[in-house]
RODO-2510 file (C-alpha; in nm, 4 decimals, decimal comma):
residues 523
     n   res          X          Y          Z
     1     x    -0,3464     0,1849    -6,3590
     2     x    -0,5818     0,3758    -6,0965
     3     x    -0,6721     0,0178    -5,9399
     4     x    -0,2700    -0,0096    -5,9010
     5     x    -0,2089     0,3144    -5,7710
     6     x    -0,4883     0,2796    -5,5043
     7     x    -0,3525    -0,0319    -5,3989
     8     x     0,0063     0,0958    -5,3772
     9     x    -0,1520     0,3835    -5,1745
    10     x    -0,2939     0,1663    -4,9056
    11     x     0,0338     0,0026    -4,8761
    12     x     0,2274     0,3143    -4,7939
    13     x    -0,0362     0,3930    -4,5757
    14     x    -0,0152     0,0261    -4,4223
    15     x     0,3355     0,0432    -4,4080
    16     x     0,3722     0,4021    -4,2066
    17     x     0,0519     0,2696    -3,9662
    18     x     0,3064     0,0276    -3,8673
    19     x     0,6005     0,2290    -3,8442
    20     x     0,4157     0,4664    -3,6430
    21     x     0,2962     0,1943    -3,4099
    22     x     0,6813     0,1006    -3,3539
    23     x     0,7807     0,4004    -3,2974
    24     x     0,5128     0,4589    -3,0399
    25     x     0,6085     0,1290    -2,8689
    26     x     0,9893     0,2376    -2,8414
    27     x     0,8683     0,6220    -2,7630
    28     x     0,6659     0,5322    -2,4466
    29     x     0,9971     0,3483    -2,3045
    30     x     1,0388     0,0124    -2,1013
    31     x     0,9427    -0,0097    -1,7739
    32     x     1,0598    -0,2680    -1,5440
    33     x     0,9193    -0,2675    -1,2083
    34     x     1,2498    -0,3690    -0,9554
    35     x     1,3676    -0,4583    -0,6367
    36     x     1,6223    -0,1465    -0,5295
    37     x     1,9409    -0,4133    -0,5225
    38     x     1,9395    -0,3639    -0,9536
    39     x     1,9935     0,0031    -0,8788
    40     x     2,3698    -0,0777    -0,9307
    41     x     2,3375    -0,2463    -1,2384
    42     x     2,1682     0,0846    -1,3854
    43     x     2,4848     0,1205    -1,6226
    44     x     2,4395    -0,2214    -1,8324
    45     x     2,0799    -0,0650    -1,8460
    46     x     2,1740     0,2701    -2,0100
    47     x     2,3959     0,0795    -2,2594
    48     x     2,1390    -0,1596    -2,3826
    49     x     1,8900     0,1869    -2,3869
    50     x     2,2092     0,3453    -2,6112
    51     x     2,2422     0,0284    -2,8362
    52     x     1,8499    -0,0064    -2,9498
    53     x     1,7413     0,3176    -2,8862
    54     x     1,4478     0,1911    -2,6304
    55     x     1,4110     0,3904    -2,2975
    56     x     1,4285     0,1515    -2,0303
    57     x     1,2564     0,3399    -1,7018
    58     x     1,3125     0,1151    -1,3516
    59     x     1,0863     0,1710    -1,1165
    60     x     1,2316     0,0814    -0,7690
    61     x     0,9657    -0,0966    -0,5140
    62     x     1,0311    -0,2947    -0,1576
    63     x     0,9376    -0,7058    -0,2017
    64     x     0,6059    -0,6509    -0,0690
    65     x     0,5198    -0,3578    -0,3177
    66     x     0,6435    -0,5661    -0,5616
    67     x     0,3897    -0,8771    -0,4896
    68     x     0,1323    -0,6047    -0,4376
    69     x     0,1428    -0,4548    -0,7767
    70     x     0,1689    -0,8240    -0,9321
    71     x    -0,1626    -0,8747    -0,7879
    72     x    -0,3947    -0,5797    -0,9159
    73     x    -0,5419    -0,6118    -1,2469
    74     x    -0,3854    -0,3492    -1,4394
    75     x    -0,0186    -0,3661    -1,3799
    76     x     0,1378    -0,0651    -1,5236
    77     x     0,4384    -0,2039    -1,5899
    78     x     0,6485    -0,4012    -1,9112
    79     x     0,8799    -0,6702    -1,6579
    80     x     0,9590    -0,7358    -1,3168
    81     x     1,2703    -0,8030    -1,2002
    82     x     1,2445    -0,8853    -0,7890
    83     x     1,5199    -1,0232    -0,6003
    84     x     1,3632    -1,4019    -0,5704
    85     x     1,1272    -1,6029    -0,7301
    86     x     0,9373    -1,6041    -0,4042
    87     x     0,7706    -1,2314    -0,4640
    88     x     0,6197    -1,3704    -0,8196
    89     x     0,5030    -1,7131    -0,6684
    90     x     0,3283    -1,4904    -0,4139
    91     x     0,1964    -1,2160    -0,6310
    92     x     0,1079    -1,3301    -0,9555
    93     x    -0,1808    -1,4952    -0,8661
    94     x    -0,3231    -1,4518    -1,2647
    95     x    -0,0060    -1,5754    -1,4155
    96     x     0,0895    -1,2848    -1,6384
    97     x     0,4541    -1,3256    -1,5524
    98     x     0,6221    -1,4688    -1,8522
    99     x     1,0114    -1,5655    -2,0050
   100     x     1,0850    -1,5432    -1,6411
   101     x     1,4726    -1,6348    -1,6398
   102     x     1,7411    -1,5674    -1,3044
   103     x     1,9509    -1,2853    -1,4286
   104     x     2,2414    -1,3404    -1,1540
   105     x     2,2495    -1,4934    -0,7929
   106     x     2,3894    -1,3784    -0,4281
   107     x     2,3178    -1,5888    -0,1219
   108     x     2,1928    -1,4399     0,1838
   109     x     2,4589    -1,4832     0,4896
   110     x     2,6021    -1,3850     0,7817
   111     x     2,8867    -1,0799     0,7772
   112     x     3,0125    -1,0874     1,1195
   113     x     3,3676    -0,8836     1,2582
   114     x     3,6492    -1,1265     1,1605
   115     x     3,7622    -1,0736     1,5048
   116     x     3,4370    -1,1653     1,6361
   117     x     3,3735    -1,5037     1,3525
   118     x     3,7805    -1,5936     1,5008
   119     x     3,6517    -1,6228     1,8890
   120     x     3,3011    -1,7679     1,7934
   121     x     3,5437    -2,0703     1,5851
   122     x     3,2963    -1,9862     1,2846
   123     x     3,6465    -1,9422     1,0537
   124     x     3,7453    -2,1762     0,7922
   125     x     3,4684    -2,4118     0,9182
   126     x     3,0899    -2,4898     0,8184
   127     x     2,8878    -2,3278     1,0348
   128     x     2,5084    -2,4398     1,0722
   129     x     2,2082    -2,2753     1,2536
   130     x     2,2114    -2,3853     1,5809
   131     x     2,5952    -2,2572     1,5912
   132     x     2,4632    -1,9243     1,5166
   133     x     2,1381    -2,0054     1,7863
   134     x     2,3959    -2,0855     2,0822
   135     x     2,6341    -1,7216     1,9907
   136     x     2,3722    -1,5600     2,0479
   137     x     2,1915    -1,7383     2,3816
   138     x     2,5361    -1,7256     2,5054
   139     x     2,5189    -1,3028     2,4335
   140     x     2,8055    -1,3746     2,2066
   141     x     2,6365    -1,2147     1,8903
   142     x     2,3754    -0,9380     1,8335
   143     x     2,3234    -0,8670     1,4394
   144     x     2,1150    -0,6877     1,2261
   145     x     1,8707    -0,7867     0,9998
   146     x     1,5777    -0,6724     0,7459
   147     x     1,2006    -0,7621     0,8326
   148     x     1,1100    -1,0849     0,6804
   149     x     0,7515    -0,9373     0,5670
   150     x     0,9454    -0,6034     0,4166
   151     x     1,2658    -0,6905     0,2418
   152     x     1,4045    -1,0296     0,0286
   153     x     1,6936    -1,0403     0,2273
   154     x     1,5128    -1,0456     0,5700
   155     x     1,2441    -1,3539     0,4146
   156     x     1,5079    -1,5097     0,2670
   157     x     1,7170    -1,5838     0,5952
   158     x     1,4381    -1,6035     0,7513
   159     x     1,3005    -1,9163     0,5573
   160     x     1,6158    -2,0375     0,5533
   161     x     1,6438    -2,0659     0,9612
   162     x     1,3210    -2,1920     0,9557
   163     x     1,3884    -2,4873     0,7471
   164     x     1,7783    -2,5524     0,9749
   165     x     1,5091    -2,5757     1,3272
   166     x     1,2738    -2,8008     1,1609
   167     x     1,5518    -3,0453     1,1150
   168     x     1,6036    -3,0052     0,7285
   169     x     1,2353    -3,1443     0,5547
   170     x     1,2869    -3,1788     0,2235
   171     x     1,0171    -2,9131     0,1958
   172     x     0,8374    -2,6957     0,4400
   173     x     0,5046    -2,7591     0,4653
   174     x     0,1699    -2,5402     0,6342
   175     x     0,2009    -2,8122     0,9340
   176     x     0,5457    -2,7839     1,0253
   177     x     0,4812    -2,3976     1,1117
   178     x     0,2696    -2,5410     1,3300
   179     x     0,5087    -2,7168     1,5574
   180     x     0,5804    -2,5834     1,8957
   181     x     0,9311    -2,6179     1,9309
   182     x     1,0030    -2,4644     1,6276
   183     x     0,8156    -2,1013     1,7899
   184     x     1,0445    -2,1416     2,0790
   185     x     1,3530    -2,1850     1,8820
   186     x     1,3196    -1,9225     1,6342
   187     x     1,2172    -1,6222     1,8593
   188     x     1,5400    -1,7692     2,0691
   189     x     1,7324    -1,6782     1,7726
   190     x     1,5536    -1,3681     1,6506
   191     x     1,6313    -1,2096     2,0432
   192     x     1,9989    -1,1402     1,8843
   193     x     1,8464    -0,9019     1,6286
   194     x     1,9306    -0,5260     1,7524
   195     x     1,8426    -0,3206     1,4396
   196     x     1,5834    -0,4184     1,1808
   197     x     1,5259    -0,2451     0,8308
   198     x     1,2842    -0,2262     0,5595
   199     x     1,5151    -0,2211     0,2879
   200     x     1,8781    -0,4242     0,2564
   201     x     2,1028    -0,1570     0,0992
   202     x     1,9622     0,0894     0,3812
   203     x     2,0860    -0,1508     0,6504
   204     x     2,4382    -0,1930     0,4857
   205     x     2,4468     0,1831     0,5002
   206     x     2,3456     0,1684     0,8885
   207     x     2,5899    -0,0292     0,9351
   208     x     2,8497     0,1225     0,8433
   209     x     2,7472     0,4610     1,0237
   210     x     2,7316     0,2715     1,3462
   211     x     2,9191     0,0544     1,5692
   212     x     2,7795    -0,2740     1,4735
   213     x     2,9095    -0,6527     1,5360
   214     x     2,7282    -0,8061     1,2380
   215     x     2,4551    -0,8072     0,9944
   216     x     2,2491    -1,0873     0,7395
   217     x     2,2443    -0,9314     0,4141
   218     x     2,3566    -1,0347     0,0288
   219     x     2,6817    -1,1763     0,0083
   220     x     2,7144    -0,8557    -0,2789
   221     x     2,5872    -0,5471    -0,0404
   222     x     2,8804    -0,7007     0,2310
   223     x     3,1056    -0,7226    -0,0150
   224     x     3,0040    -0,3988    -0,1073
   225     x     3,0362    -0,2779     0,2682
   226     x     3,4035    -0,4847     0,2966
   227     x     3,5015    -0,2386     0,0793
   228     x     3,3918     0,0689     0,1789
   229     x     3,5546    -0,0956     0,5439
   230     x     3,8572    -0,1383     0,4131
   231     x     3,8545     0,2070     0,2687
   232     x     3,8224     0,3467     0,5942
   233     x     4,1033     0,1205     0,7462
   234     x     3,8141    -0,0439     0,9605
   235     x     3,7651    -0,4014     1,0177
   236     x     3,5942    -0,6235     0,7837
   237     x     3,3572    -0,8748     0,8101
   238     x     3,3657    -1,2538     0,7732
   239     x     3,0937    -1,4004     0,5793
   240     x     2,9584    -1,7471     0,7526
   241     x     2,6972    -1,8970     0,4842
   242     x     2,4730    -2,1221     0,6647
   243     x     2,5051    -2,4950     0,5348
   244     x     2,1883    -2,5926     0,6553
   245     x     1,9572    -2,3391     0,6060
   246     x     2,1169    -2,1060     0,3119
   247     x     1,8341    -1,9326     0,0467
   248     x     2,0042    -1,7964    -0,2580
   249     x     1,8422    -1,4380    -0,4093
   250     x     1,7288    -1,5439    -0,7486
   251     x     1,6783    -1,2127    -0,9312
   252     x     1,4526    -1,3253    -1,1817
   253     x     1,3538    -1,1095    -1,4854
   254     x     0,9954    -1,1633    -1,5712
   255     x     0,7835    -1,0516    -1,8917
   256     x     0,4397    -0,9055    -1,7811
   257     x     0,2050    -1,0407    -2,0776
   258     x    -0,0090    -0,7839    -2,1713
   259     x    -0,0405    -0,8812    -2,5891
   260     x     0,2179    -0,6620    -2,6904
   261     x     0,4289    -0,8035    -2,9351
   262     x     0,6423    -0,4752    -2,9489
   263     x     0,6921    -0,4858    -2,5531
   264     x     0,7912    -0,8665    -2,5620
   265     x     1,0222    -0,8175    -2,8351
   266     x     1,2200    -0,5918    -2,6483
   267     x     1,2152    -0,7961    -2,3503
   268     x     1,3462    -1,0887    -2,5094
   269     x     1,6374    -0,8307    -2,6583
   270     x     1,7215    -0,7132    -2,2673
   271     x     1,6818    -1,0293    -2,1356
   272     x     1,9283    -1,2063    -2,4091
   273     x     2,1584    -0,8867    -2,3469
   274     x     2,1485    -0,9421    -1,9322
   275     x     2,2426    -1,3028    -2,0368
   276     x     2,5229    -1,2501    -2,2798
   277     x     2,8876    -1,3332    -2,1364
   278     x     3,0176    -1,0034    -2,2068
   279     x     2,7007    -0,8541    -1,9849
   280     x     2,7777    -1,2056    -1,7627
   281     x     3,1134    -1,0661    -1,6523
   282     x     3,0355    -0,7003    -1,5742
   283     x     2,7904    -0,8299    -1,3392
   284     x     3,0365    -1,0122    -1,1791
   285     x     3,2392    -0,7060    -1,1161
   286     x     2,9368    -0,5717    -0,9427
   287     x     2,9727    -0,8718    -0,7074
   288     x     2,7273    -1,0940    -0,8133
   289     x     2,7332    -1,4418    -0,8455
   290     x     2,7012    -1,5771    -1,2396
   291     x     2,6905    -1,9317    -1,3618
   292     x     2,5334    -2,2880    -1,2130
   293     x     2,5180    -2,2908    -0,8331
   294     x     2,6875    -2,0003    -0,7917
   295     x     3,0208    -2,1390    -0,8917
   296     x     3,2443    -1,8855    -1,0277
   297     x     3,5991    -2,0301    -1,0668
   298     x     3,8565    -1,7927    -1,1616
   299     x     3,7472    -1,4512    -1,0287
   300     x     3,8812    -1,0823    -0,9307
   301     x     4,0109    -1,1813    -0,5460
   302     x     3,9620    -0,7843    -0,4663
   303     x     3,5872    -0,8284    -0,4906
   304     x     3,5349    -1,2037    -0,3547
   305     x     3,7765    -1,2306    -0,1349
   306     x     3,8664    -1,5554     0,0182
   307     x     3,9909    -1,3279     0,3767
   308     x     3,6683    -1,2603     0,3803
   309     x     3,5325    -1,6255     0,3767
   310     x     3,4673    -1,5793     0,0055
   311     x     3,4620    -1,9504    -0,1726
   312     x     3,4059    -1,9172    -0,4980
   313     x     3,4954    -2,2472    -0,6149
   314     x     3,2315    -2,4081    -0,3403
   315     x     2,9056    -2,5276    -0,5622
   316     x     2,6494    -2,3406    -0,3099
   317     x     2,3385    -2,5893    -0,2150
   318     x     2,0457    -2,3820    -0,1170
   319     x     1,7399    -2,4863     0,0434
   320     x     1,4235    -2,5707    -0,1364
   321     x     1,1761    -2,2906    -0,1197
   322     x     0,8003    -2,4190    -0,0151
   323     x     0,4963    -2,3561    -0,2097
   324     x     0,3713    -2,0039    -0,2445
   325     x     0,0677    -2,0174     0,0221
   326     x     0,3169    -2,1681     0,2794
   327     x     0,5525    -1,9082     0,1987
   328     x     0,2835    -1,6705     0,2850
   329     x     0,1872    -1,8605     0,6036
   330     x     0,5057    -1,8205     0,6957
   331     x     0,5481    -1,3986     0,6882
   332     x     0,1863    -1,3916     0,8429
   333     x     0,3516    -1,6116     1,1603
   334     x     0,6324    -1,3843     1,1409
   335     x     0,4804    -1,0927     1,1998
   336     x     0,1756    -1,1979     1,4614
   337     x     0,4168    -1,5111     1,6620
   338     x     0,7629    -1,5591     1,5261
   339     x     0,9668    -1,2263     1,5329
   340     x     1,1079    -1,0001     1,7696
   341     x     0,8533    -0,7931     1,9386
   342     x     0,8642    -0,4133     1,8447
   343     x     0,8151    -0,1141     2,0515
   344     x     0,6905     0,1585     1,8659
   345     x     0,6006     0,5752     1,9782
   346     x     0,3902     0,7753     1,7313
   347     x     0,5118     1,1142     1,7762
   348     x     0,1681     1,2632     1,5692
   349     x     0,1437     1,6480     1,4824
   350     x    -0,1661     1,7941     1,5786
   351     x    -0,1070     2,1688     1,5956
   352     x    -0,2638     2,4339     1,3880
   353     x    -0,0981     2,3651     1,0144
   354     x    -0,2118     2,0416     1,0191
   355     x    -0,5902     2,1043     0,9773
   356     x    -0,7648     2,0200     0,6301
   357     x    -0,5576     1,7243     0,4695
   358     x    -0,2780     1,6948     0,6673
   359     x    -0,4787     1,5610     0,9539
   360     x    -0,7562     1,3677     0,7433
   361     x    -0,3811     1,1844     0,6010
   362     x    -0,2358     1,1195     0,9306
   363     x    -0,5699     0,9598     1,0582
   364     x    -0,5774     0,7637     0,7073
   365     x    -0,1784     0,6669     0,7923
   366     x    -0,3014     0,5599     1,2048
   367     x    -0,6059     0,3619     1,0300
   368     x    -0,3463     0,1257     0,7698
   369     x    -0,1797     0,0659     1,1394
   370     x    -0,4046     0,0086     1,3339
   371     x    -0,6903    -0,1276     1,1854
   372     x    -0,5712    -0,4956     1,1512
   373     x    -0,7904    -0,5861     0,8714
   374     x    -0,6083    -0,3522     0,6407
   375     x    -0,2352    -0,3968     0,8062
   376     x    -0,2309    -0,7597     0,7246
   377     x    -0,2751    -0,6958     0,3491
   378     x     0,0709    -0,5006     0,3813
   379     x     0,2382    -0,7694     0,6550
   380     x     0,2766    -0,4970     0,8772
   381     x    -0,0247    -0,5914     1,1216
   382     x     0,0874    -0,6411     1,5192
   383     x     0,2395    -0,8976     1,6870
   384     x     0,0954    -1,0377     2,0242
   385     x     0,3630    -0,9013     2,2051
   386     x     0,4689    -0,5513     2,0446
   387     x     0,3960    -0,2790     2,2450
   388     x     0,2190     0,0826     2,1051
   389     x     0,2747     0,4313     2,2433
   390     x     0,0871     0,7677     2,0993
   391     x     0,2066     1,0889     2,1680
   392     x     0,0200     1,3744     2,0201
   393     x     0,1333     1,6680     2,0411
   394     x     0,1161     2,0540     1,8964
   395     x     0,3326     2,3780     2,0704
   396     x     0,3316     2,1000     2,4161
   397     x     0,2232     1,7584     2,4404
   398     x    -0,1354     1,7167     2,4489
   399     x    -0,1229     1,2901     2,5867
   400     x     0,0210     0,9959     2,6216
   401     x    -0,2285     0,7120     2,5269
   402     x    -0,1043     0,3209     2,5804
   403     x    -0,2339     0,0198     2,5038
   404     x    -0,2929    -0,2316     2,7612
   405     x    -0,2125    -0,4957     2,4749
   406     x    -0,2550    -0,5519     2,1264
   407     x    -0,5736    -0,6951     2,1098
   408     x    -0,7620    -0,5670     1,8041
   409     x    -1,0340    -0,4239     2,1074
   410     x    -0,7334    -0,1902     2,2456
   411     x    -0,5632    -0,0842     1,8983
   412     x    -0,9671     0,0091     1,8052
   413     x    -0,9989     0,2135     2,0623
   414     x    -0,6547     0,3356     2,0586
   415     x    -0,7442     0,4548     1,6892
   416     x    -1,0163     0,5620     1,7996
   417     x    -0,8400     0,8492     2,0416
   418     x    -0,6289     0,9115     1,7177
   419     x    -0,9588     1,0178     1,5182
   420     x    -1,1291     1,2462     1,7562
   421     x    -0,8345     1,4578     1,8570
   422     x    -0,8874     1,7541     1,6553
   423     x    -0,5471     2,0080     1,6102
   424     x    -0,4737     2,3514     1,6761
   425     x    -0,2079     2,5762     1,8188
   426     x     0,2116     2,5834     1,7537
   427     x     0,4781     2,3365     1,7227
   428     x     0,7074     2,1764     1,9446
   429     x     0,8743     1,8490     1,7470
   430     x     1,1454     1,7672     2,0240
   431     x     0,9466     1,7591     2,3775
   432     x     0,7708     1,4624     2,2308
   433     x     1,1099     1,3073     2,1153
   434     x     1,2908     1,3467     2,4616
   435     x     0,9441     1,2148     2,6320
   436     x     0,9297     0,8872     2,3826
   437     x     1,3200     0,8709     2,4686
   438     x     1,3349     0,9032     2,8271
   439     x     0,9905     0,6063     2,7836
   440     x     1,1623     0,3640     2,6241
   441     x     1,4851     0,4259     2,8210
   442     x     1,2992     0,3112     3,1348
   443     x     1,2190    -0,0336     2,9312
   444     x     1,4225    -0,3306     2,9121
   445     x     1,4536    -0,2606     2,5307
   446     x     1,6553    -0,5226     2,4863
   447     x     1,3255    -0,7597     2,4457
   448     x     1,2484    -0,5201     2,1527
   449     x     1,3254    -0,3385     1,8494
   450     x     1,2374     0,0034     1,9312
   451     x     1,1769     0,2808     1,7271
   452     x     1,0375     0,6053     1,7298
   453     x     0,8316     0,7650     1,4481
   454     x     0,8052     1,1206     1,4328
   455     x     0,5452     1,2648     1,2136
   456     x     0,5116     1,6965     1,1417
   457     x     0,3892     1,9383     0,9042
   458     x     0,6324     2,2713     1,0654
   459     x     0,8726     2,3959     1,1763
   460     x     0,9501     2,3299     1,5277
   461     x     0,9239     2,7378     1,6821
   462     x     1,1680     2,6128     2,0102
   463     x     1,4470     2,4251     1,9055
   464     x     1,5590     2,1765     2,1838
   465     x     1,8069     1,9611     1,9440
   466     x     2,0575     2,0433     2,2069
   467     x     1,9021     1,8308     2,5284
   468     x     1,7392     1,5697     2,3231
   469     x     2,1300     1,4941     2,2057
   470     x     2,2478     1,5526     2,5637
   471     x     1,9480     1,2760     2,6921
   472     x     2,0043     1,0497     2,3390
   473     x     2,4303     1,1033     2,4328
   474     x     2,3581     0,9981     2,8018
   475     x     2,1106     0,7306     2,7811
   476     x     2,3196     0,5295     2,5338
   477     x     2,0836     0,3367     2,3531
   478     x     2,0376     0,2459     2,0192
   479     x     1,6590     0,4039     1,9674
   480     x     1,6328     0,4949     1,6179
   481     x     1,3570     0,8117     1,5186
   482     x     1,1921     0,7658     1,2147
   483     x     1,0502     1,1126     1,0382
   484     x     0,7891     1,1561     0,8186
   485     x     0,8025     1,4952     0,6321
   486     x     0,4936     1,6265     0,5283
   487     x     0,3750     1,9708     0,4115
   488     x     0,5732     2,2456     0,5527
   489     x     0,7797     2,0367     0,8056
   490     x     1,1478     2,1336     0,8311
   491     x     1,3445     1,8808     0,6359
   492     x     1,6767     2,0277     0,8179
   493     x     1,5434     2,0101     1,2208
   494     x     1,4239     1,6325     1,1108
   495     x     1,7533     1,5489     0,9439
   496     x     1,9400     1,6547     1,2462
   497     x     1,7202     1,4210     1,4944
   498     x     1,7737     1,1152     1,2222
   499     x     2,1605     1,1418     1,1694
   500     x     2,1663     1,1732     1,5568
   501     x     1,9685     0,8627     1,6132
   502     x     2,1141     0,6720     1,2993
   503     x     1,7059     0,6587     1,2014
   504     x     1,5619     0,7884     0,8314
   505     x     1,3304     1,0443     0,6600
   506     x     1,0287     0,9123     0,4891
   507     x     0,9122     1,1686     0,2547
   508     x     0,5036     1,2045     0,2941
   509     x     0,4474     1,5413     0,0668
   510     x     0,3090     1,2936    -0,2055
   511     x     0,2158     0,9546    -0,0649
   512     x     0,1793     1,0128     0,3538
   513     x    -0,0229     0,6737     0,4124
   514     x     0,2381     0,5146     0,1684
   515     x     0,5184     0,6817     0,4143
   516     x     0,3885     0,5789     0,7645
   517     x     0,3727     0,1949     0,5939
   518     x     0,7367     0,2314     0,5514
   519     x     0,8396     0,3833     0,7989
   520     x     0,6460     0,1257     1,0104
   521     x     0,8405    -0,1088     0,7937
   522     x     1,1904    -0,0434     0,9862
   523     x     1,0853    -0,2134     1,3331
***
């Protein structure tokens, strides 16, 4: 009887071990690490959450975050859920990524001004690459686009007009980048860009604050923007899908195998739920694309839109995507050869408040920049011909330092400059601004994408908002200013200068390195 009652003990005891251990699974939540495009979906999340009583947490990251944190050895995370395969290929070098399934597609295209797709002939008709190349050599079309190395949308097209100029391989291989013709052509093309982006669902926004002729994004973000257009009782824009050289955005939803039974279990539950038909046709509400080859037959006409260029009937045929390292080739050549050269002016802090760890963190931010080595690892290192401008400054500007060019000699010593200044004295955030304006206004900036990245840690003591709108107003170009708030800095005076300028605010109070990355990012 005592032998029986022992044994029934150690069941109980068994039994609440692994109750416990459940619970504990379930109690420390979900957590998906995800491109910012699922941010919409967040609903369908919260009702799966509701339904088995797991706490799903999604942790929003850029593509190249996303490949970065695939590659460390401890991933904190339970899935990963980018918008193409591409990020994984690149990233998970180990293989961890499991049960990895496409949750939903949307192409990347063109969304041009109806009025402007009508006079270029691109209506009702397939339109290929080169149609697009001659618009713009003929200064028909200017549009905006993400950078290839810092958003899915911007790779994605971007791999997709590679493969239209090398005369449709079946697959791109390392030795086709390597073709001469192919650099001429594709920097031809990439001279139409006139506003660049870090992130795709910033750039919709952008556009639609601004005066724009056309943008590449998701075929859902310019539906999205269609919309908000039509809303407004402005214009909205045709979408021209390139035949030849069209890359569809995957969104795959990946387990991260860590030998967690618990964890995988509820994977397999979200991922059969994201899969159902039910969940199927919500997410075709959202305007994304369901089904084989993006086919959708019958569908709500207010959300794809055949005005718009919309065919949902039309069995999509995307390109191929190469293997992983020639993927990778690839964004390295765009960055150093392929795309539009950038023109950049640091704007760097340097009076009084910054002393102690503000400047030790700027210098840290200049060093990811500058220092080549490092930049590469984040595809943000310099192209041959970009062009680099430092203005420090405190209560009055303390220099201008150029480089002669971007030879890794002139960014060291230009870094170099950076180190040894040492701060002290007031602040003065908008004589720098009207300075880096009035440079750049001087340049044919058309050969660029400019931008101008303001980092402070105060409160600007003169405020000259006033003429730096009069000189922004006057000079009439489209020269965004990028601000990094750090420390004390005045989130208002920045937000002023960045509405003005249709530019953003990066916050740096808890990651500043992590913010002058991005905000280097956006040109």
């Amino acid at each position: 009887m005592k032998i029986l009652f022992r044994w029934t003990l150690v069941f109980i005891v068994l039994f609440l071990v692994q109750c416990d251990s459940g619970k504990m699974a379930q109690s420390n939540g979900f957590t998906i690490l995800s491109g910012s495009e699922n941010k919409t979906l967040q609903p369908l999340l919260k009702d799966f959450s509701d339904k088995e009583g797991v706490s799903i947490q999604m942790k929003y990251k850029g593509s190249v975050d996303i490949m970065l944190e695939l590659e460390k050895e401890d991933i904190p995370y339970d899935a990963v859920w980018p918008a193409n395969s591409l990020w994984i290929s690149i990233g998970d070098k180990k293989h961890r990524v499991k049960h990895s399934k496409s949750i939903m597609t949307s192409p990347v295209v063109f969304g041009i001004k109806k009025s402007l797709a009508k006079k270029l002939g691109f209506i009702g008709k397939p339109v290929r690459v080169k149609d697009i190349l001659k618009a713009v050599l003929d200064k028909k079309l200017r549009f905006m686009m993400t950078s290839a190395t810092q958003s899915n949308s911007g790779a994605s097209a971007y791999i997709g007009f590679l493969y239209a100029l090398l005369g449709n391989p079946e697959v791109i291989k390392k030795e086709d980048l390597k073709n001469p013709n192919l650099k001429k052509q594709i920097r031809k093309l990439f001279k139409g860009i006139n506003r660049s982006s870090g992130s795709s669902g910033w750039l919709k926004d952008l556009f639609l604050k601004g005066h724009y002729d056309a943008m590449v994004n998701y075929e859902a973000l310019i539906i999205e923007a269609n919309q908000e257009l039509i809303r407004e009782g402005r214009e909205p824009l045709y979408l021209v899908y390139p035949v030849d050289g069209l890359v569809l955005a995957d969104s795959p939803l990946g387990y991260i195998n860590k030998g967690d039974p618990e964890k995988e279990k509820v994977f397999k539950k979200l991922q059969s739920y994201l899969l159902s038909k039910d969940v199927q046709d919500k997410i075709l509400g959202y305007g994304r694309r369901t089904g084989f080859g993006g086919q959708l037959g019958q569908v709500d006409k207010a959300i794809f839109n055949p005005a718009w260029g919309i065919d949902t009937n039309k069995i999509l045929s995307p390109i191929k995507l190469p293997a992983a390292d020639v993927i990778y080739e690839s964004l390295n050549l765009y960055q150093t050869d392929f795309r539009k050269p950038s023109y950049t002016i640091f704007c760097l802090d340097y009076s009084g408040r910054m002393k102690g760890e503000g400047i030790e963190k700027l210098k840290e931010g200049m060093t990811l920049l500058l220092d080549q080595e490092i930049a590469k690892r984040y595809l943000i290192h310099t192209g041959s011909d970009d062009k680099i401008v430092v203005i420090p400054f405190s209560s009055k500007i303390i220099s201008e330092w150029k480089t002669a060019n971007t030879s890794e000699k002139d960014l060291k010593q230009l870094l170099q400059k950076i180190l040894d200044l040492e701060p002290g004295g007031g602040t003065d955030i908008y004589s720098p601004v009207i300075q880096a304006i009035s440079n750049l206004a001087k340049e044919n900036i058309d050969q660029y994408v400019p931008a101008i990245i303001l980092l402070t840690d105060g409160r600007s003591g003169i405020n000259k908002f006033q003429e730096l709108k009069t000189l922004w107003d006057t000079k009439g170009q489209d020269i965004p200013v990028f601000s990094i708030l750090f420390g004390h800095a005045s989130k208002d005076q920045l937000q002023e200068i960045t509405d003005l300028t249709r530019g953003r605010i990066f916050d740096g109070r808890n990651d500043l390195v992590k913010a002058f990355r991005k905000a280097k990012g956006y040109n």
